[in-house]
Backbone and ligand atoms as CSV (ligand in chain L), in Angstrom:
chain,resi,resn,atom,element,x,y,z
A,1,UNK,N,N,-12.597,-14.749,6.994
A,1,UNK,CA,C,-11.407,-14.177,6.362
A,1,UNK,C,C,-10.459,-15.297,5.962
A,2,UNK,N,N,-9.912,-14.826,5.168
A,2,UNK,CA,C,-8.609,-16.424,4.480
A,2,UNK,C,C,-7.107,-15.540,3.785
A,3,UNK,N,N,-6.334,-15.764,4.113
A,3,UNK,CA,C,-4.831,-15.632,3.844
A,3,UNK,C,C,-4.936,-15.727,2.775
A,4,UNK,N,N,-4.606,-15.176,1.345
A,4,UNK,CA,C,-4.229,-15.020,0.191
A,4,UNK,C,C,-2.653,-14.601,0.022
A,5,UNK,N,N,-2.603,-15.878,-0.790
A,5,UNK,CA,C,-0.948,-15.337,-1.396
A,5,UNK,C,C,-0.685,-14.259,-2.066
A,6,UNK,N,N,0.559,-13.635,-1.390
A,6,UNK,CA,C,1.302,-12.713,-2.321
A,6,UNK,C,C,1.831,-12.882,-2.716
A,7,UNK,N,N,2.024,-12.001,-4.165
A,7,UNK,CA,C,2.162,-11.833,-5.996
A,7,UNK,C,C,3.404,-11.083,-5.300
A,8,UNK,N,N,4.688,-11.766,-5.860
A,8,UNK,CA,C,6.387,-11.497,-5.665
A,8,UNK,C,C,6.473,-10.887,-6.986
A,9,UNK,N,N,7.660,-9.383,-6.911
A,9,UNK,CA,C,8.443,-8.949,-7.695
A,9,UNK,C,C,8.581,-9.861,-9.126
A,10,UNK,N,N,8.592,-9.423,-10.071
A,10,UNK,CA,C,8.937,-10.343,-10.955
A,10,UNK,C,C,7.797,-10.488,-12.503
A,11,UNK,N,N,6.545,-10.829,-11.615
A,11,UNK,CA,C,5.277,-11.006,-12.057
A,11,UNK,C,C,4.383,-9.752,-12.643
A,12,UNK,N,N,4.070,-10.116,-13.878
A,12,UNK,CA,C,3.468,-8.805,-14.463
A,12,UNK,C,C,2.831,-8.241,-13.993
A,13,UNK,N,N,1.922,-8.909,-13.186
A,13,UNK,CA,C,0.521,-8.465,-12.482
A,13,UNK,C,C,0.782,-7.305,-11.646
A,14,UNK,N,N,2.257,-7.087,-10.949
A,14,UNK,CA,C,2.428,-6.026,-9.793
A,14,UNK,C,C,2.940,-4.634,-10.864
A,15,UNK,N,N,2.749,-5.047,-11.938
A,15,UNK,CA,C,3.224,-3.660,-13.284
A,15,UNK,C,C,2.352,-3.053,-13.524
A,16,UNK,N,N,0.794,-3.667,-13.443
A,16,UNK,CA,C,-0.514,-3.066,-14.263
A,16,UNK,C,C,-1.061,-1.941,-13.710
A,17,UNK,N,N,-1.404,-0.897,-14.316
A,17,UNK,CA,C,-2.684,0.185,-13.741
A,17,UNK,C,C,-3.658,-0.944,-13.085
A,18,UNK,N,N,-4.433,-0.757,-11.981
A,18,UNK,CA,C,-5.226,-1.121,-11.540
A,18,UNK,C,C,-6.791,-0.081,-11.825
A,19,UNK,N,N,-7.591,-0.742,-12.199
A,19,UNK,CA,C,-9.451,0.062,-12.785
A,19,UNK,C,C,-9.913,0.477,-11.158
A,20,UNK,N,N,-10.867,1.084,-11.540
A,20,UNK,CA,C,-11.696,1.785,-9.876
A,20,UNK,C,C,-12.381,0.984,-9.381
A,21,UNK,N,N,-12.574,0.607,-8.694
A,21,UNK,CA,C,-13.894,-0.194,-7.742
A,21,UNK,C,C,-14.852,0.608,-8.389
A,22,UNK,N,N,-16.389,0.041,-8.927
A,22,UNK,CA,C,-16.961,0.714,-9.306
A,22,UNK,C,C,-17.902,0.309,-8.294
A,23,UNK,N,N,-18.164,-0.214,-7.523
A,23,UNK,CA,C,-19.213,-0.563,-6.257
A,23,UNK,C,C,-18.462,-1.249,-5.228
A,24,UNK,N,N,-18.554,-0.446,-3.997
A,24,UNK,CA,C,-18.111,-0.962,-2.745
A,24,UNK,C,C,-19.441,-2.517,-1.997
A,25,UNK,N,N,-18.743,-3.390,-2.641
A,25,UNK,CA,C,-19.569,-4.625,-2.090
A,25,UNK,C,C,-19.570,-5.813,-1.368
A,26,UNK,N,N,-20.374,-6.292,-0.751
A,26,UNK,CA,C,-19.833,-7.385,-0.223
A,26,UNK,C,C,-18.615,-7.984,-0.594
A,27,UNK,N,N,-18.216,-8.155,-1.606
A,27,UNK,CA,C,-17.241,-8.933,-2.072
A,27,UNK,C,C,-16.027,-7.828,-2.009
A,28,UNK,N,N,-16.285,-7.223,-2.121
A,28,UNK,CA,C,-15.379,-6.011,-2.328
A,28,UNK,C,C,-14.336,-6.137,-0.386
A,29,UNK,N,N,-15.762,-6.135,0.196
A,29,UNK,CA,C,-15.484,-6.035,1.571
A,29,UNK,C,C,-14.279,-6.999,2.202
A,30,UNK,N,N,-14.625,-8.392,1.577
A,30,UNK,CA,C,-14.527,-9.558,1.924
A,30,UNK,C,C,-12.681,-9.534,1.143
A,31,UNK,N,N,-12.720,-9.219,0.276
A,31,UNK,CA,C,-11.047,-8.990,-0.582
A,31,UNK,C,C,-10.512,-8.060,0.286
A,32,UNK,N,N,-10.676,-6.834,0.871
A,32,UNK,CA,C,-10.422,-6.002,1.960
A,32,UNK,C,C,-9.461,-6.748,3.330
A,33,UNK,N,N,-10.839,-7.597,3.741
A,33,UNK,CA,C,-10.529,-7.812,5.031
A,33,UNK,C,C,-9.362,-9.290,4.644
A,34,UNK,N,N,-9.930,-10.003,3.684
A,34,UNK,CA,C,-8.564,-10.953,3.564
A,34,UNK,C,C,-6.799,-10.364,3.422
A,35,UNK,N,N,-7.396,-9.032,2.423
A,35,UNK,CA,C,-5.865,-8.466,2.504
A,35,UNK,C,C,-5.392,-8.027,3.883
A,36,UNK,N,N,-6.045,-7.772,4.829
A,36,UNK,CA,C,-6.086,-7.304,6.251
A,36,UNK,C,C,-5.320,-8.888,6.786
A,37,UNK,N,N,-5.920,-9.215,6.897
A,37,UNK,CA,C,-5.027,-11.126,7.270
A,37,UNK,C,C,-4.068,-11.354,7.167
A,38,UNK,N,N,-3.669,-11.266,5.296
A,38,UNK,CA,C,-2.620,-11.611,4.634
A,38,UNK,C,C,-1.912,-10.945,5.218
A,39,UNK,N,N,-1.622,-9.747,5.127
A,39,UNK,CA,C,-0.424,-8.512,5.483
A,39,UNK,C,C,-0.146,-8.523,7.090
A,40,UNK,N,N,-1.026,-8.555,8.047
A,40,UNK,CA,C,-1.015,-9.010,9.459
A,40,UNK,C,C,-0.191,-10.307,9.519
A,41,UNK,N,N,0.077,-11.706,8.511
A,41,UNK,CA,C,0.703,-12.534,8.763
A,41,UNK,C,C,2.225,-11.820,8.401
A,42,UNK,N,N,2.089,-11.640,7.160
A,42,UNK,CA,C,3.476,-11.307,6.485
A,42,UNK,C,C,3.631,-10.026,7.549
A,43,UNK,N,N,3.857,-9.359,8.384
A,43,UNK,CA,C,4.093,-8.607,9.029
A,43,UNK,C,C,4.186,-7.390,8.430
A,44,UNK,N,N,3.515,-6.607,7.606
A,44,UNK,CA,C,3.524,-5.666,6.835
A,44,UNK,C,C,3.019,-4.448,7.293
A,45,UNK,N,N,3.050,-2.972,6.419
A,45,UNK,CA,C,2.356,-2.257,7.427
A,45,UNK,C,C,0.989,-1.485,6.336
A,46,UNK,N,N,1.539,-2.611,5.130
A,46,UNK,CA,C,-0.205,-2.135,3.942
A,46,UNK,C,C,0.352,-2.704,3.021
A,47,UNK,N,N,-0.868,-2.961,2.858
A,47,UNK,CA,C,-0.936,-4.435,1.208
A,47,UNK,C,C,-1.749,-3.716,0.288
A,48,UNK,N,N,-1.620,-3.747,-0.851
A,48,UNK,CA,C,-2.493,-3.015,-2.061
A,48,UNK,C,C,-3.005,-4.478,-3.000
A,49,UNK,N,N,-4.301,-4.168,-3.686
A,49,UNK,CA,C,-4.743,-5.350,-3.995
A,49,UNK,C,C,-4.169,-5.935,-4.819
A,50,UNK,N,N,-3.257,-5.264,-6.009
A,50,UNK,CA,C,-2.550,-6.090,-6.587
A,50,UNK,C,C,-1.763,-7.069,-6.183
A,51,UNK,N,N,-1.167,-7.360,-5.049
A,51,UNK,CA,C,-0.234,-7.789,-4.345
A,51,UNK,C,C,-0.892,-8.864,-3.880
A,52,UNK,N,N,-2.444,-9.102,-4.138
A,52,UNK,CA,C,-3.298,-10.457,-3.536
A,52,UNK,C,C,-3.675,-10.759,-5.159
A,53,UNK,N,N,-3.360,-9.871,-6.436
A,53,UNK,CA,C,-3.866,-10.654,-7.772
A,53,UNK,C,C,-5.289,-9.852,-8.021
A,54,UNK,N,N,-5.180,-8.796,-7.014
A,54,UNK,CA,C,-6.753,-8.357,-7.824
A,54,UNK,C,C,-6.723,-6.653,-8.340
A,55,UNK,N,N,-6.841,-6.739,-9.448
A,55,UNK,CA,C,-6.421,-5.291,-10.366
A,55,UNK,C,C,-7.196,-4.577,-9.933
A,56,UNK,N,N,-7.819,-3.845,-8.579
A,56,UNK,CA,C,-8.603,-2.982,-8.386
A,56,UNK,C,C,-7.787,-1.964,-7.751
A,57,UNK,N,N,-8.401,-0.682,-7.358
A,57,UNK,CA,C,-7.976,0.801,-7.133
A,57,UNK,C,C,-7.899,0.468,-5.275
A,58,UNK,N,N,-7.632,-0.497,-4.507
A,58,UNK,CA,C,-7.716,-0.448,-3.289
A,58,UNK,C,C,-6.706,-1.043,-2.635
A,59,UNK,N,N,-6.400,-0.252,-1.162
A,59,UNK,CA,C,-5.323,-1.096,0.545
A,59,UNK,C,C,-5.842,-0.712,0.734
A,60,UNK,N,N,-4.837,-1.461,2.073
A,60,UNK,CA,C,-5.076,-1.825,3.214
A,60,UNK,C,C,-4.003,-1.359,3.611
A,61,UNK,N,N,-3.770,-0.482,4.877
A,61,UNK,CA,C,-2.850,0.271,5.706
A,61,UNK,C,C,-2.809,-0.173,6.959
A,62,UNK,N,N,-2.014,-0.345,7.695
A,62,UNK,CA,C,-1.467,-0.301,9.167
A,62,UNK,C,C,-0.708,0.802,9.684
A,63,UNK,N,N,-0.526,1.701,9.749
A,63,UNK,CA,C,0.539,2.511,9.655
A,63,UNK,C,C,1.182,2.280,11.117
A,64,UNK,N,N,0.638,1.331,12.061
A,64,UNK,CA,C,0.819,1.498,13.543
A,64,UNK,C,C,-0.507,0.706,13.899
A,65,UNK,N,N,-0.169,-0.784,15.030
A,65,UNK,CA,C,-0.422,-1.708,14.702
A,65,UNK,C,C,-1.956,-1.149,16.052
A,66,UNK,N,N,-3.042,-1.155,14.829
A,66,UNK,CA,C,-4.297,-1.185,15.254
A,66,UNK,C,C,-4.627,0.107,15.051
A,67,UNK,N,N,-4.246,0.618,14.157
A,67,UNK,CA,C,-4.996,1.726,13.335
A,67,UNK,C,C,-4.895,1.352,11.769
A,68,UNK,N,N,-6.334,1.390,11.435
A,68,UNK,CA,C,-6.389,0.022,10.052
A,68,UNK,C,C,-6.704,1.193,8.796
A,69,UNK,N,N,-6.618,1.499,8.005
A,69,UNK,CA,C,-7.151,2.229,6.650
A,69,UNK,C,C,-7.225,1.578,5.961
A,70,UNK,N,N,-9.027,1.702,5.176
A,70,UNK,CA,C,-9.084,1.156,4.090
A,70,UNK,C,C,-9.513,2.224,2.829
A,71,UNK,N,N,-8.853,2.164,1.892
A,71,UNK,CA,C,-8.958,2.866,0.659
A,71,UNK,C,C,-9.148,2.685,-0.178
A,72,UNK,N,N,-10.148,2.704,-1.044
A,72,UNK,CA,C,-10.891,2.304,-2.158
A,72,UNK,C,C,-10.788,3.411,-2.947
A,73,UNK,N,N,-9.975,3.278,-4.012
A,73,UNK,CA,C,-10.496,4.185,-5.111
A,73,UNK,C,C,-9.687,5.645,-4.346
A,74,UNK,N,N,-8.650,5.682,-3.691
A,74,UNK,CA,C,-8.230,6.837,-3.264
A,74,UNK,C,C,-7.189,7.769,-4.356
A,75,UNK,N,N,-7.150,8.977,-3.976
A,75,UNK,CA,C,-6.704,9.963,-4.756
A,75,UNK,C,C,-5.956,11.234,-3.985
A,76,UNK,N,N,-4.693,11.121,-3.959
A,76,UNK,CA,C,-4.093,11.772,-3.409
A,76,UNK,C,C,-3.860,13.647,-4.030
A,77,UNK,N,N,-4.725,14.325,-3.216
A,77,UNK,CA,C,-5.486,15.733,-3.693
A,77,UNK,C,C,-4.339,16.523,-3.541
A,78,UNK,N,N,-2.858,16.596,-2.331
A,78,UNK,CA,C,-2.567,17.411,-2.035
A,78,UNK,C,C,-1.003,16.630,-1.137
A,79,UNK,N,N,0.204,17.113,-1.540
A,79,UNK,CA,C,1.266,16.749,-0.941
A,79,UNK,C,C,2.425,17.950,-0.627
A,80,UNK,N,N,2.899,18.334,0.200
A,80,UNK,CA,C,4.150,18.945,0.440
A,80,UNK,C,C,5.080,18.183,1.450
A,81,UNK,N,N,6.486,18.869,1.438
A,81,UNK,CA,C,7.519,18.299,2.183
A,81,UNK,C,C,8.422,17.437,1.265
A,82,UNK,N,N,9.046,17.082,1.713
A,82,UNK,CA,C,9.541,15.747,1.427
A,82,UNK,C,C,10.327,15.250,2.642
A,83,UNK,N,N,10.656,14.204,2.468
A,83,UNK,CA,C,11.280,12.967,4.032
A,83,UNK,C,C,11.907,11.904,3.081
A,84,UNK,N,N,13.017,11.285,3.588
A,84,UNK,CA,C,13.918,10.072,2.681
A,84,UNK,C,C,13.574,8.934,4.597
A,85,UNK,N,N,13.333,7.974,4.042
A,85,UNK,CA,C,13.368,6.697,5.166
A,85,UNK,C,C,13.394,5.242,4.552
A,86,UNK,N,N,13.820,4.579,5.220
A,86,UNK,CA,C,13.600,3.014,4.420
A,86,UNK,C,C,12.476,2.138,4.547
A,87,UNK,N,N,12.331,1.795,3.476
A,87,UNK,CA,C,11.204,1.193,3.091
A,87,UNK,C,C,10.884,-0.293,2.259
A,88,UNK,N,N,10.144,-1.320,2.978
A,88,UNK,CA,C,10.349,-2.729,2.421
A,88,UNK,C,C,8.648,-2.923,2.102
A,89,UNK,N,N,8.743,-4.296,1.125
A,89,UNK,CA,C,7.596,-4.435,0.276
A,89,UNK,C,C,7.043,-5.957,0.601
A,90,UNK,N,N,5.895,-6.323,1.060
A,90,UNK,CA,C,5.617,-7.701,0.970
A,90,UNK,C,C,6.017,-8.573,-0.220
A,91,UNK,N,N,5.873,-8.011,-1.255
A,91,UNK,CA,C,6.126,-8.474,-3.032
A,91,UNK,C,C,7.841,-8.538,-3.081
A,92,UNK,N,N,8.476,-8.073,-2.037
A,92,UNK,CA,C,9.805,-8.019,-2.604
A,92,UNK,C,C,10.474,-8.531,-1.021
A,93,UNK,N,N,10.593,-10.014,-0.845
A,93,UNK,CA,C,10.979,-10.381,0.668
A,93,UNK,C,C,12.555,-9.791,0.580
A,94,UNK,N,N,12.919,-9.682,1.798
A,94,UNK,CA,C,14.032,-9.823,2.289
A,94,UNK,C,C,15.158,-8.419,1.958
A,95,UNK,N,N,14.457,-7.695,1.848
A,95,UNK,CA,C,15.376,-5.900,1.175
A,95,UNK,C,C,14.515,-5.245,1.972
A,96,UNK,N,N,14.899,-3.641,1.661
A,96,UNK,CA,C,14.626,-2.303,2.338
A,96,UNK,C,C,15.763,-1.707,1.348
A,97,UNK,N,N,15.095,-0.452,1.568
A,97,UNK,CA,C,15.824,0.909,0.212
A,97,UNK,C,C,15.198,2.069,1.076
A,98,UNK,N,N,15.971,2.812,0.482
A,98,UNK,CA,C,15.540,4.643,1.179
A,98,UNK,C,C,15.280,5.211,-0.417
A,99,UNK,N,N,13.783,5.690,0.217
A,99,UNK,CA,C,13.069,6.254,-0.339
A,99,UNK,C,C,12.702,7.622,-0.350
A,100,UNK,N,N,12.524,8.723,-1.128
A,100,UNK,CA,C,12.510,9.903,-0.609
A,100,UNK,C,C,10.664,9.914,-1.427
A,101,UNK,N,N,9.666,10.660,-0.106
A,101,UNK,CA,C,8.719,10.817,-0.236
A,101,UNK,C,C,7.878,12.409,0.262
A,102,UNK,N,N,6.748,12.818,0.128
A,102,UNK,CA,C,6.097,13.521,0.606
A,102,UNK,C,C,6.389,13.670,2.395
A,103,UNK,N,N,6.477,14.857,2.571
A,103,UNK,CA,C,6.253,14.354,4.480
A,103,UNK,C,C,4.545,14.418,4.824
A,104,UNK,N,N,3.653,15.391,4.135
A,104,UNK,CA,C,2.385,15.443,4.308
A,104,UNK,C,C,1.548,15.364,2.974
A,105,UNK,N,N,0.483,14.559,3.213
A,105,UNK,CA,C,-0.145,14.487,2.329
A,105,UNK,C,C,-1.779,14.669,2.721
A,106,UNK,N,N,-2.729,14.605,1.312
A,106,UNK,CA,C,-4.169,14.407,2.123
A,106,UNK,C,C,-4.334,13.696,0.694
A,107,UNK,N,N,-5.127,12.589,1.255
A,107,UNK,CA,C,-6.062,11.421,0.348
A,107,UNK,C,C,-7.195,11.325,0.511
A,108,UNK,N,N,-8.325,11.425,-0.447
A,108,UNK,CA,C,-9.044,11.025,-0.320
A,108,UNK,C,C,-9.685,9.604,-0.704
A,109,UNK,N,N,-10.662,8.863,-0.319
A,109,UNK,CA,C,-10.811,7.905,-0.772
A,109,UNK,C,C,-12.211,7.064,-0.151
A,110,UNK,N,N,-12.912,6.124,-0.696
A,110,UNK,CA,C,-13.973,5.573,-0.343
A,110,UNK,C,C,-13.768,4.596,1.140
A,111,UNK,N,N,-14.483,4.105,2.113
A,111,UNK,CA,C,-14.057,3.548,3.015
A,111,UNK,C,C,-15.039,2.515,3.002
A,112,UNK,N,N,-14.738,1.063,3.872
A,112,UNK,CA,C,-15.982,-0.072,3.353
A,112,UNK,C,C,-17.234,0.031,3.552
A,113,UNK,N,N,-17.807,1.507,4.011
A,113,UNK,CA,C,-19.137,2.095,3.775
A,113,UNK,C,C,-19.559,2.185,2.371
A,114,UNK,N,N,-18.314,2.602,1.808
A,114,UNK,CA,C,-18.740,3.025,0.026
A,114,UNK,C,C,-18.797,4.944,0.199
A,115,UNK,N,N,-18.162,5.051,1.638
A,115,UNK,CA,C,-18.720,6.804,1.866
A,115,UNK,C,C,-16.932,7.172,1.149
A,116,UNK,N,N,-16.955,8.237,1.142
A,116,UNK,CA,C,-16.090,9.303,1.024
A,116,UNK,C,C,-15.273,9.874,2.080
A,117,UNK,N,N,-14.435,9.382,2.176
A,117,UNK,CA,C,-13.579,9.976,3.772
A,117,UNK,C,C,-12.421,11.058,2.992
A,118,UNK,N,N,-11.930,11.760,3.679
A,118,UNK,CA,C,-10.712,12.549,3.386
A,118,UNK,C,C,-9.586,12.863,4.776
A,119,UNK,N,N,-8.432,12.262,4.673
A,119,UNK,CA,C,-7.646,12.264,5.589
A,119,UNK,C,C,-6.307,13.280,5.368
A,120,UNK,N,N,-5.687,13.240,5.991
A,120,UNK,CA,C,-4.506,13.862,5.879
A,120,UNK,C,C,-3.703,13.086,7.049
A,121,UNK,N,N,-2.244,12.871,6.274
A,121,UNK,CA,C,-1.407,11.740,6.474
A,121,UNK,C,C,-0.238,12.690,6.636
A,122,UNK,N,N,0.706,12.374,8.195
A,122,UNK,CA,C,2.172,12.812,7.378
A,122,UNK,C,C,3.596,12.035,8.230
A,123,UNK,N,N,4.648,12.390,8.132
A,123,UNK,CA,C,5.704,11.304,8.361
A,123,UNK,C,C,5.341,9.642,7.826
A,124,UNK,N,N,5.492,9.040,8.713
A,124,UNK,CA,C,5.249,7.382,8.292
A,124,UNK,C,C,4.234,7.119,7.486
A,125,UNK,N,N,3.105,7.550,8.139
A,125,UNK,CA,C,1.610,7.435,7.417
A,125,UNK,C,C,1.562,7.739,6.405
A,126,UNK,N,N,2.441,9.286,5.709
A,126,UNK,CA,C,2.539,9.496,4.608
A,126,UNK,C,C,3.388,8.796,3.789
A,127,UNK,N,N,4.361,7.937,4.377
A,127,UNK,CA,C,4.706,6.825,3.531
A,127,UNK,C,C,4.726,5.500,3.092
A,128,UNK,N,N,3.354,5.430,4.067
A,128,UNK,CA,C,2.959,3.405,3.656
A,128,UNK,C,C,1.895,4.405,3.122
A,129,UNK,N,N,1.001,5.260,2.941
A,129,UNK,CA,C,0.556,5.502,2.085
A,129,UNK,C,C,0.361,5.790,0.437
A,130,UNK,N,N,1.704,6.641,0.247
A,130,UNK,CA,C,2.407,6.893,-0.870
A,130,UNK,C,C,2.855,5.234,-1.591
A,131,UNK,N,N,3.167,4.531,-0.371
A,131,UNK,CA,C,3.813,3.483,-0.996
A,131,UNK,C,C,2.820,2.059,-1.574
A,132,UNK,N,N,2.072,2.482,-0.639
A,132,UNK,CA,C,0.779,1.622,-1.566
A,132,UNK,C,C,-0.331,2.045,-2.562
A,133,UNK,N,N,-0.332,3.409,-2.664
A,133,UNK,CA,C,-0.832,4.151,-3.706
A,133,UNK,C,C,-0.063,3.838,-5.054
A,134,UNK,N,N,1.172,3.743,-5.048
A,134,UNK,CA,C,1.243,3.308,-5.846
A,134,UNK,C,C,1.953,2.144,-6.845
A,135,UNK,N,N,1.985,1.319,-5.683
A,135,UNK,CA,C,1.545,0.298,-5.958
A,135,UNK,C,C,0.204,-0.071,-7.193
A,136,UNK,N,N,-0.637,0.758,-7.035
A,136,UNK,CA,C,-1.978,0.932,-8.485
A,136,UNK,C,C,-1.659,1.248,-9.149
A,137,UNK,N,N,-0.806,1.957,-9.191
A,137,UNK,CA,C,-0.252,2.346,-10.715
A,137,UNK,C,C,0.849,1.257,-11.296
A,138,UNK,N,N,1.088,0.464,-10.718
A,138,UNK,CA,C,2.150,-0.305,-10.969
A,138,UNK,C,C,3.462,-0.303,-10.629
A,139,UNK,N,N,3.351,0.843,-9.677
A,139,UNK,CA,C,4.783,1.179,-9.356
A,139,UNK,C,C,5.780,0.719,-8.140
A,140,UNK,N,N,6.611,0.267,-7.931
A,140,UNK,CA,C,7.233,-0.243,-6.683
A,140,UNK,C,C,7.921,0.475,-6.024
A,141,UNK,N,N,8.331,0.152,-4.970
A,141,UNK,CA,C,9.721,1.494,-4.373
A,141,UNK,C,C,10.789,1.219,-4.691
A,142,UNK,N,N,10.873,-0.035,-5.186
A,142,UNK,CA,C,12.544,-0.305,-5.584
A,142,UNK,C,C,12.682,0.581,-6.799
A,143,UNK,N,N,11.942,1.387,-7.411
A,143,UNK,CA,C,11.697,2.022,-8.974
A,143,UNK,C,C,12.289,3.374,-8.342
A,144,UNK,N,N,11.923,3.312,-7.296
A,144,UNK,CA,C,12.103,4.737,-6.761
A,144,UNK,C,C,13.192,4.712,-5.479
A,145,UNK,N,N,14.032,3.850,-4.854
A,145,UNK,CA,C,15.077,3.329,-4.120
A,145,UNK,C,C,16.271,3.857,-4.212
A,146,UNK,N,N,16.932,4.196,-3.622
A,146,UNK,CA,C,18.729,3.938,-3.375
A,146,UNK,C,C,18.750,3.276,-2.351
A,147,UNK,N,N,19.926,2.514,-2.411
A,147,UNK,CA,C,20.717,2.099,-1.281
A,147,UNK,C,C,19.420,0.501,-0.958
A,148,UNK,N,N,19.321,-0.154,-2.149
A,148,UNK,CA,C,18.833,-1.281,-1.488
A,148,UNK,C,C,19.560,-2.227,-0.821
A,149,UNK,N,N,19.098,-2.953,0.180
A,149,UNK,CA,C,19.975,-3.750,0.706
A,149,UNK,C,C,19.187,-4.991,1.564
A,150,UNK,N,N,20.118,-5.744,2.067
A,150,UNK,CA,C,19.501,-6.819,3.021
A,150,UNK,C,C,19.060,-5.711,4.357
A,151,UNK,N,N,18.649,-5.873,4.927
A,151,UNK,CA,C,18.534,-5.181,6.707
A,151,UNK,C,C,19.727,-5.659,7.163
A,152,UNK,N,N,19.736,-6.933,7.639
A,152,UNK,CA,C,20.996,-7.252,8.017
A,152,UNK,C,C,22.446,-6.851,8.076
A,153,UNK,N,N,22.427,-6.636,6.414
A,153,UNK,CA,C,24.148,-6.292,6.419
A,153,UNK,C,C,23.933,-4.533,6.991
A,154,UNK,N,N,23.151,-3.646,7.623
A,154,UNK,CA,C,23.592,-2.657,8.427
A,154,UNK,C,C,24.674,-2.570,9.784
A,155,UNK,N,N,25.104,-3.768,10.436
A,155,UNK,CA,C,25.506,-4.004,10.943
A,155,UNK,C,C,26.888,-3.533,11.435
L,1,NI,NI,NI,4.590,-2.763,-1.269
């Protein structure tokens, strides 16, 4: 596994639709588990591949440290609720914003088998999920934010 830099706010690359994995492969695997590294250093709780420079349909989730999701090519089938909480981005150091999201969701998506899993996500999970989903589309949370700020100045 090897640490890959993350692609900061700013840079076109975190704007683009990301294409599907069209084969779950070794290599495929291997971009996976590096994003697994990367985001474990940067203390994150899910990295999406754009955010390592690679335009594909896949994260990497933590939602809670040692429960890992990997999602390839996922597709979010089904959402109700909504929940507002704050939320920060590896691509964007040093902020947090409140975000209003789904409280439950269900995704489906390929896992580094290449199989078909289908989960259902809700509170937190449903929002490092949401939040790295779309991330593939190009989208950030600051797009979708109030109240950005340092952490700090809560004080
Ligand atoms: Ni992010």
């Amino acid at each position: 596994m090897a640490i890959r830099n993350v692609v900061l706010e700013g840079d076109e690359i975190l704007r683009k639709h990301c294409r599907e994995v069209s084969e779950v492969t070794d290599r495929i695997r291997e971009i996976m588990e590096d994003m697994l590294e990367t985001m474990r250093k940067e203390v994150g709780a899910g990295i999406a591949a754009p955010q390592v420079g690679i335009m594909r349909r896949m994260f990497v989730a933590e939602p809670e440290p040692g429960r890992v999701y990997y999602m390839i090519n996922p597709v979010i089938t089904e959402q109700e609720g909504s929940q507002t909480g704050d939320e920060g981005c590896l691509s964007v150091p040093g902020l947090i914003g409140t975000v209003e999201r789904p409280q439950r969701i269900k995704i489906k998506a390929l896992d580094l088998d290449g199989k078909e899993k289908e989960y259902e996500f809700e509170g937190w999970d449903a929002t490092v999920m949401c939040h790295e989903y779309d991330h593939l589309d190009g989208i950030l949370y600051i797009d979708k934010a109030t109240n950005i700020r340092e952490p700090e100045s809560e004080e």
